[in-house]
Structures are given as C-alpha cells and as structure tokens.
C-alpha positions as a Python dict, from the first residue, in 0.01 Angstrom:
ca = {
    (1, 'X'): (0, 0, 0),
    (2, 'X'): (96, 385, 123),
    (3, 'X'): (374, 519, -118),
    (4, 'X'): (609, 826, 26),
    (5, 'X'): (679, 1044, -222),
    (6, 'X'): (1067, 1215, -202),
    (7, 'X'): (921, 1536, -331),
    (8, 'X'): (656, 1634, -46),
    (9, 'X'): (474, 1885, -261),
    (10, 'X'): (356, 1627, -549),
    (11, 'X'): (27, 1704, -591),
    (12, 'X'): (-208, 1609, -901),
    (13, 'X'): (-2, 1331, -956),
    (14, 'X'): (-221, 1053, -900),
    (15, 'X'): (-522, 1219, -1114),
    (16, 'X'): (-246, 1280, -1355),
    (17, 'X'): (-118, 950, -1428),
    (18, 'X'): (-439, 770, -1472),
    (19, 'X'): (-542, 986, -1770),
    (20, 'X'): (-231, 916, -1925),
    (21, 'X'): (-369, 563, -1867),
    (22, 'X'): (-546, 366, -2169),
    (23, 'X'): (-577, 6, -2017),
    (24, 'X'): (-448, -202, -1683),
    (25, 'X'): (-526, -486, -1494),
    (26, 'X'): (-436, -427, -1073),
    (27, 'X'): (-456, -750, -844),
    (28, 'X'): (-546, -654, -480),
    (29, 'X'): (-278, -670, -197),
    (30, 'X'): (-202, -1088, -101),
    (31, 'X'): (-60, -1182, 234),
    (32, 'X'): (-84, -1596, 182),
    (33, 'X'): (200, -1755, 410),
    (34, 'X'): (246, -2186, 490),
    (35, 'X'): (456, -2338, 785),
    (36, 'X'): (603, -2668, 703),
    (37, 'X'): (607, -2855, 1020),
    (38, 'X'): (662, -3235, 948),
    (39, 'X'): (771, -3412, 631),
    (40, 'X'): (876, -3782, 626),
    (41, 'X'): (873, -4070, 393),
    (42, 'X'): (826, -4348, 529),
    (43, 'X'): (843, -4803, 529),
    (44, 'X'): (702, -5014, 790),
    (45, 'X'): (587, -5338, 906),
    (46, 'X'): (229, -5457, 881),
    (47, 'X'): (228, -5467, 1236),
    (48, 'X'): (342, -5108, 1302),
    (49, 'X'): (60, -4857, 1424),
    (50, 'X'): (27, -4518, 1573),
    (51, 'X'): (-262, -4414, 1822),
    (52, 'X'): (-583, -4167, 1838),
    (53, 'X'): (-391, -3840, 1843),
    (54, 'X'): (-486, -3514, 1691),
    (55, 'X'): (-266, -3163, 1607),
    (56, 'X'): (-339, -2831, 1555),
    (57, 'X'): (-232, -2863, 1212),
    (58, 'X'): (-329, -2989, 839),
    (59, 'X'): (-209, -3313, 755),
    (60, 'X'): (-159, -3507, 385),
    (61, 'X'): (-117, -3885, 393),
    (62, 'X'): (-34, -4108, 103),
    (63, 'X'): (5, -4390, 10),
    (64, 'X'): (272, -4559, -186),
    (65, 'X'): (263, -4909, -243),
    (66, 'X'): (131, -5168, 25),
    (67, 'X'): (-175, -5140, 240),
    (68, 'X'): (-274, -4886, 534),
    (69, 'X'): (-576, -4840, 792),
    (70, 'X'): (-646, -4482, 851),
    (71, 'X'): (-898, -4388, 1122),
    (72, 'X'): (-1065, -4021, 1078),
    (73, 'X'): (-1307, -3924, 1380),
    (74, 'X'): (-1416, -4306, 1438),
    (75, 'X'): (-1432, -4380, 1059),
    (76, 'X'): (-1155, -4611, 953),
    (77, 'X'): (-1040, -4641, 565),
    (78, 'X'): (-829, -4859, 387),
    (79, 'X'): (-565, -4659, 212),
    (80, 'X'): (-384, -4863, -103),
    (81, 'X'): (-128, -4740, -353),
    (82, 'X'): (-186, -4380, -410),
    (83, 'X'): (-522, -4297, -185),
    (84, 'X'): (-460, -3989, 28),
    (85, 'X'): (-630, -3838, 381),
    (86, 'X'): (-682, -3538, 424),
    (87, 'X'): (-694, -3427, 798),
    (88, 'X'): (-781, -3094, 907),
    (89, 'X'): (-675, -2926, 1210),
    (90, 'X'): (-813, -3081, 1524),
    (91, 'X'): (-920, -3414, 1395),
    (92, 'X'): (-887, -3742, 1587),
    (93, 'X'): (-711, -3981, 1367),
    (94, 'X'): (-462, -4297, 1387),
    (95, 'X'): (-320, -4531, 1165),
    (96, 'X'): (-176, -4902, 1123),
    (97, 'X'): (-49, -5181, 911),
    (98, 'X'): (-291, -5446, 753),
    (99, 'X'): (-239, -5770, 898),
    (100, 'X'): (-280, -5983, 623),
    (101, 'X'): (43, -6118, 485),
    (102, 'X'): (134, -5818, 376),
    (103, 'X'): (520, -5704, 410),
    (104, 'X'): (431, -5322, 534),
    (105, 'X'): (329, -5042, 405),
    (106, 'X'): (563, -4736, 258),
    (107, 'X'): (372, -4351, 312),
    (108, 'X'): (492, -4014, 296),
    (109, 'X'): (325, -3796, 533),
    (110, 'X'): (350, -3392, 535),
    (111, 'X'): (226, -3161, 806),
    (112, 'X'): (133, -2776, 731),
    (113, 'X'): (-28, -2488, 907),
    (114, 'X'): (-204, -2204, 653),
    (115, 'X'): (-388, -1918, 724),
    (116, 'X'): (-735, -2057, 733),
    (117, 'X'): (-891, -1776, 561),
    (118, 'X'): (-760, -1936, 275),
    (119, 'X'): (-812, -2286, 344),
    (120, 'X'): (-1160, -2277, 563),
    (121, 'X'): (-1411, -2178, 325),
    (122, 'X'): (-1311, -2480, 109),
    (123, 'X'): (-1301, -2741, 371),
    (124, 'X'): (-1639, -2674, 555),
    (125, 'X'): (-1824, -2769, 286),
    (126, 'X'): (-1716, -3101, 233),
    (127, 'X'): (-1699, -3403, 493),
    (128, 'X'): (-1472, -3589, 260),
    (129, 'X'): (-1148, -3726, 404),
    (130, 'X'): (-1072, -4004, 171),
    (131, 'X'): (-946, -3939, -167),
    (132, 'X'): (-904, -4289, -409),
    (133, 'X'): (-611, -4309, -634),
    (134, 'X'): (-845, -4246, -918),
    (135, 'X'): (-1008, -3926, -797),
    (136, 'X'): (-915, -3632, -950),
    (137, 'X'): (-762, -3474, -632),
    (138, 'X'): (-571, -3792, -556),
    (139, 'X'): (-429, -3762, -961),
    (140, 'X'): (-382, -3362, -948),
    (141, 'X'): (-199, -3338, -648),
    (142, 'X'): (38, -3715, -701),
    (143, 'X'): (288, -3505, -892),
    (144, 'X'): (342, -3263, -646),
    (145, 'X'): (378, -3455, -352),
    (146, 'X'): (624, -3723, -561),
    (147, 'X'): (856, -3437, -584),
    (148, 'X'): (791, -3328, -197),
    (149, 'X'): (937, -3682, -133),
    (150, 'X'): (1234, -3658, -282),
    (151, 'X'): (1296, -3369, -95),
    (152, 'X'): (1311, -3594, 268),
    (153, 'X'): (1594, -3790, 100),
    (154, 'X'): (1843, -3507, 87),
    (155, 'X'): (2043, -3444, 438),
    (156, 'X'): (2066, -3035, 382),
    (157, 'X'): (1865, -2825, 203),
    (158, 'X'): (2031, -2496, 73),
    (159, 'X'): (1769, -2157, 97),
    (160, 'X'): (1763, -2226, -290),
    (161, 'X'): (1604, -2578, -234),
    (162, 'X'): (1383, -2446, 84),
    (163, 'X'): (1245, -2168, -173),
    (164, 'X'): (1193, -2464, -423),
    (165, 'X'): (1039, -2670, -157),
    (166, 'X'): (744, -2437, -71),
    (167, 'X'): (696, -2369, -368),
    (168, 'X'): (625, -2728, -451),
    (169, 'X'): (395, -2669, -142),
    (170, 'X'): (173, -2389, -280),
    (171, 'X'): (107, -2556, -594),
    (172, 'X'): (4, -2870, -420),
    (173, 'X'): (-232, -2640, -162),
    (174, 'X'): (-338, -2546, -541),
    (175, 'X'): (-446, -2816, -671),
    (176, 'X'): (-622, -2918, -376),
    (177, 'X'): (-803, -2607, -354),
    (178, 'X'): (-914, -2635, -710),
    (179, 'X'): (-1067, -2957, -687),
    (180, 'X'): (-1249, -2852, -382),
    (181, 'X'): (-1395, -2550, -529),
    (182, 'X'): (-1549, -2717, -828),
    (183, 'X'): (-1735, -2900, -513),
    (184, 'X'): (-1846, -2563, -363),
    (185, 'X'): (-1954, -2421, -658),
    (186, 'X'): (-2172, -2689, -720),
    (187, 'X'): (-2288, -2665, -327),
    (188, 'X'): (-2331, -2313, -298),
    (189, 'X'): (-2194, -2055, -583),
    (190, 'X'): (-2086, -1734, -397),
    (191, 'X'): (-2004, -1383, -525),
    (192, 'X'): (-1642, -1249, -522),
    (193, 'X'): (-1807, -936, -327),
    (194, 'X'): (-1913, -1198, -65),
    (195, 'X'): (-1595, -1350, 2),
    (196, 'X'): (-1407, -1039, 4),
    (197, 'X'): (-1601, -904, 277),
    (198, 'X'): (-1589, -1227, 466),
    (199, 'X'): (-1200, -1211, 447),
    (200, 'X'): (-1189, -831, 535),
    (201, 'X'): (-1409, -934, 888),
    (202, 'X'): (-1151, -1234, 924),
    (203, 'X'): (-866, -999, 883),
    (204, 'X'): (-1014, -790, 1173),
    (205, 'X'): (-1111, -1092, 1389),
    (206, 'X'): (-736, -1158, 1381),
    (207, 'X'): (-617, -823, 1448),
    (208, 'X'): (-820, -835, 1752),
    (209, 'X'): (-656, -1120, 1866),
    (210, 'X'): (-317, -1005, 1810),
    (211, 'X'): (-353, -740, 2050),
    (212, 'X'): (-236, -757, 2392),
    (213, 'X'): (-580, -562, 2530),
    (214, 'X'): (-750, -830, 2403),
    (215, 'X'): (-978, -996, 2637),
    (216, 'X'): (-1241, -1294, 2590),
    (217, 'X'): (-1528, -1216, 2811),
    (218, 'X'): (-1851, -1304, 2609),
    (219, 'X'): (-1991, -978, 2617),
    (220, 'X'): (-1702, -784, 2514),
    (221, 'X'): (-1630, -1013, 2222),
    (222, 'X'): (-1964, -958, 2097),
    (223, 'X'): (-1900, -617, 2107),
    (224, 'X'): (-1614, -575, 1924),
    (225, 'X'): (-1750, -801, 1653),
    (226, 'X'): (-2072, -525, 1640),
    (227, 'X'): (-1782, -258, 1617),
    (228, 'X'): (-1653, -448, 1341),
    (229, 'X'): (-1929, -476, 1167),
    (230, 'X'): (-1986, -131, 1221),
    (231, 'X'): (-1664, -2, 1088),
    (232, 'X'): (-1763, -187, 766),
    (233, 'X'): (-2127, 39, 756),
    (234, 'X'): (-2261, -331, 765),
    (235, 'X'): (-2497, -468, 1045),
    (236, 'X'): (-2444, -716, 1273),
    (237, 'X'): (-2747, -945, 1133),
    (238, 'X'): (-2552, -858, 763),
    (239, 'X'): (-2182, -978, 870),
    (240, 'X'): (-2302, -1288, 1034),
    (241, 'X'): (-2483, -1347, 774),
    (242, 'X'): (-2207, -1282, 461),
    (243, 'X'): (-2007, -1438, 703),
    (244, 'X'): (-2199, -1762, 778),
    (245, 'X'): (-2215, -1832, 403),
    (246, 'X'): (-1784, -1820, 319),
    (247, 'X'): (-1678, -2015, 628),
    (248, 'X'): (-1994, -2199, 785),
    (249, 'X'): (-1939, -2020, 1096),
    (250, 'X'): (-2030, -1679, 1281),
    (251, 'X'): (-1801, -1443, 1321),
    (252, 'X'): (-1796, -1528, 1667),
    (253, 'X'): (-1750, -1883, 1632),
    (254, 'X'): (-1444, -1787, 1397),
    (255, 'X'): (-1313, -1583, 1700),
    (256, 'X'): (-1379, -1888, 1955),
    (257, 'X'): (-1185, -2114, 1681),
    (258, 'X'): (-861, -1877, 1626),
    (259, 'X'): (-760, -1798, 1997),
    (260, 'X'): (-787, -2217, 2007),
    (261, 'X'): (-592, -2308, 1756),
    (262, 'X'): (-348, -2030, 1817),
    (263, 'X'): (-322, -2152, 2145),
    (264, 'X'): (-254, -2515, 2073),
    (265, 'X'): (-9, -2400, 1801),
    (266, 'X'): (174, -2204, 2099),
    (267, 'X'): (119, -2481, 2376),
    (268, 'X'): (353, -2705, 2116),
    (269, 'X'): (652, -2463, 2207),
    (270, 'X'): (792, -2541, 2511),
    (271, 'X'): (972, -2169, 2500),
    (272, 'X'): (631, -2039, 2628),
    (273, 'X'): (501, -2115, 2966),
    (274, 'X'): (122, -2129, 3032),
    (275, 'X'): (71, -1833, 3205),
    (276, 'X'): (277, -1611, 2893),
    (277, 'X'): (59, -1803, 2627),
    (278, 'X'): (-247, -1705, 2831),
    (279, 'X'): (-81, -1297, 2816),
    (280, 'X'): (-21, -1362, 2465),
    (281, 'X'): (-377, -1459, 2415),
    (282, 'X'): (-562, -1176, 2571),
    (283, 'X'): (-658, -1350, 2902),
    (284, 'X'): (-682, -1218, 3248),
    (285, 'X'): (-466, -1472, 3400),
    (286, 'X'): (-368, -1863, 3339),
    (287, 'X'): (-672, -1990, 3517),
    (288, 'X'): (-943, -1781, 3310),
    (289, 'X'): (-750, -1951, 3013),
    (290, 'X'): (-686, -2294, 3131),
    (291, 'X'): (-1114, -2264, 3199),
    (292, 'X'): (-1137, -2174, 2831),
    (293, 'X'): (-907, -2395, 2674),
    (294, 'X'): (-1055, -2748, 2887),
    (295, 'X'): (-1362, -2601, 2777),
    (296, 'X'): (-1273, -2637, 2410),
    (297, 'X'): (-1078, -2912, 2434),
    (298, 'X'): (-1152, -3155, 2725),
    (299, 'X'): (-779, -3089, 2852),
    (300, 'X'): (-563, -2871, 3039),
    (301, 'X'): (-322, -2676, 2854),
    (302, 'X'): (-51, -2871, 3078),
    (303, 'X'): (-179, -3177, 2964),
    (304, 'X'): (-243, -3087, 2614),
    (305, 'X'): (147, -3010, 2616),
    (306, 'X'): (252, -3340, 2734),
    (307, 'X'): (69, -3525, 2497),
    (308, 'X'): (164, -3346, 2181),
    (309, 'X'): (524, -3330, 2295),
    (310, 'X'): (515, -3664, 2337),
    (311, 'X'): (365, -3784, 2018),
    (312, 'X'): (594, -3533, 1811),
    (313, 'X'): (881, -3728, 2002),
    (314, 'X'): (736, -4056, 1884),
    (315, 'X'): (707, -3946, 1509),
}
C-alpha cells in the first residue's frame, strides 16, 4: 500500500517509528471478492428433472427433505435430507426426482463465482463431489446455508441485508475451505512460502490477461510466463514447479484455464458481442478466438451463448 505523505520533506520517518516499536503483528494486503449469481429454494415433483448442462461457475446443492438424483461428469448420486454437491466450474451435471412414490423433493441451490486463486488449490486435490449429511463438511457448512435460504424468501433486500448476505457467503466458502484443507494437508503439506509465490505468479498471469496487448499465440505466452518468472529472480523449471504443487497445473495451463473461463463468464452477457469479448480477451480477431474457444470447449462461442442463455431462462 503507497502512503502520500502531506509534508513532502518527511524523511527518517519510517526508520523512526519502528524503533519506537516494541511488538506488532501486520497481515499482508487481501483482495478476496465473490459474485452471487443464482440463489433459489426450491419444491418439486418426483417427476421434475433438469438436463446435462454445465456453467462457468461454482455451484452448492442441498438437500432438504425428500429424495434427489444428481449426475456429476457421468457419475450419478442419490442426494437425501441434507447431502450436498459440490460442482466446480465447468462440470457436466443434471438432476431429477426419484420415481418411487415419493411426493418431490425440496433443494436450495446457490451459484457463485470466486477468484480461483483462492478456491483452486483446495479443489484439485480432491475428486470428491458428494458430501453425506453426516460428513463434517455437509454438518459445518448446514448452518450457513439454512440462513442463505431464508434469505430467497424475502422480496427486497436492503444494502444492509445484501452486506449480511455475503457475509453469510464467506463464512460458508469458510467452512468449506477448512474441511478441504485438513484433506490437503494430509495429501501434500505445503509451505506458506510456497503458496505465496504461487499466488504472486497467479496475480501476474491475470494481469496479463487484463491487458488489451494481450495476445495468445503459444510462443508468446510462453514467453511472458519466462518473463514472469524472471521478474521473480526464479527460473522457469522453479515456477512451474512451485507452481505445479499449489494448483496442480503449470503456469501455462493456469493461463489456458483463465482466458476460458473469463470468456464463458463474458459470453453469458448478452451486452458483449463476440467479436468485443474476443478484443477484451487479447485476440487478433473473432475467428482466432472462436478457434480457441471450440478448441476448449467443443462449441462455438455463438453456440455456447445460446445454450447458457437458454438454460438460465429455464432455471
């Protein structure tokens, strides 16, 4: 944080203060920041379902009382009275009723986006999807996300309440996080110094994308993550490396993933046309990024669009 002094001819301060110091405890500079996207708490029929879809953001699904079939990426689970799903960003996933008698189901469903600095490192080191009402992830987080619902009952929320609400957000994001690090401890213990450089090269990563120079041509991305790198006094081997070991991915891989899932987050505005989300991206032109983004996806952008549009509609 740079501090502007109104006296411009303070000097010694700073070598001043701190040996008037005895003790102190300084946290580093936090940027940590959660969309809410989709909330809703919901009662249907045994015979109600919703198709393969997927969404370029996270996604929390209880249950409440009644039986539900979840599919995640061709595995399907039976969901009962407080199991959750967890689905990442990305993931093919659908859901029904239980034919079986049964009067319906009730669920309350919430939709996020977080910067996945913060979220990643946890989440690529487990496959798990399915959380039973008994698990302690299922138990920490129930509290939460019974006061989330009440939240969809009210008609207006005042800026009091929305403050309230994500608040009620990051401690749930909390509590998920903590059980989920007691997992990658046990996996693989890593240093504080080792995720703090990992998030420093992340930081950059994104920088780079947020610049309108930007352009995603293999070779010059793999230059700019050696200048990177290089800017750090690191080598390339050493970043991929540190890297590798926080989010499961290389540097450029992380690169590859972000201008994708910025993309699709942009794609589900319909102020933006193709060709400005493929300026806002870095590309040469709308082609070079339509290439890219079938590439990664097995769709256009156009028809990307139309599908998400049209299962947001159907929500």
């Amino acid at each position: 944080m740079e501090i502007k002094y109104k006296d411009q001819n303070v000097s010694g301060f700073k070598s001043g203060t701190k040996q008037n110091i005895s003790e102190q405890y300084i946290m580093p500079d936090m940027k940590v920041g959660v969309e809410l996207h989709r909330m809703h708490y919901r009662s249907v029929k045994s015979s109600w379902h919703f198709p393969m879809h997927e969404h370029p953001m996270y996604e929390i699904n209880l249950v409440t009382s009644g039986k539900q079939h979840f599919t995640v990426n061709d595995h399907t689970y039976l969901l009962e009275a407080g199991d959750l799903i967890i689905i990442r960003p990305g993931e093919m996933h659908a859901s029904s009723g239980v034919k079986d008698g049964q009067e319906g189901f009730t669920y309350f469903c919430l939709h996020f986006n977080m910067d996945d600095k913060w979220l990643l490192p946890y989440f690529e080191d487990t496959t798990e999807v399915y959380y039973h009402a008994k698990s302690k992830l299922a138990r920490k987080t129930r509290p939460f996300l019974d006061r989330l619902m009440r939240y969809t009952q009210e008609q207006r929320l005042s800026f009091v309440d929305q403050m309230h609400l994500h608040a009620i957000i990051f401690e749930t994001l909390g509590s998920v996080v903590s059980c989920l690090e007691q997992v990658k401890v046990e996996v693989s213990p890593i240093s504080d110094r080792t995720f703090q450089i990992a998030h420093q090269i992340a930081n950059q990563i994104e920088l780079l994308i947020s610049q309108p120079h930007y352009f995603d041509d293999g070779e010059d991305s793999t230059i700019r993550i050696e200048e990177i790198a290089e800017s750090f006094g690191f080598s390339i081997s050493y970043c991929n490396k540190v890297f590798k070991q926080v989010f499961n991915m290389s540097p450029k891989q992380y690169l590859t993933y972000k201008k994708l899932h910025e993309s699709k987050k942009l794609l589900m505005q319909e102020k933006y046309t193709v060709e400005q989300i493929a300026l806002l991206m870095g590309y040469h032109d709308a082609s070079h990024f339509s290439r890219q983004f079938k590439k990664g996806m097995g769709v256009s952008p156009g028809q990307y669009r139309k599908r998400q549009l049209y299962i947001s509609k159907q929500q």
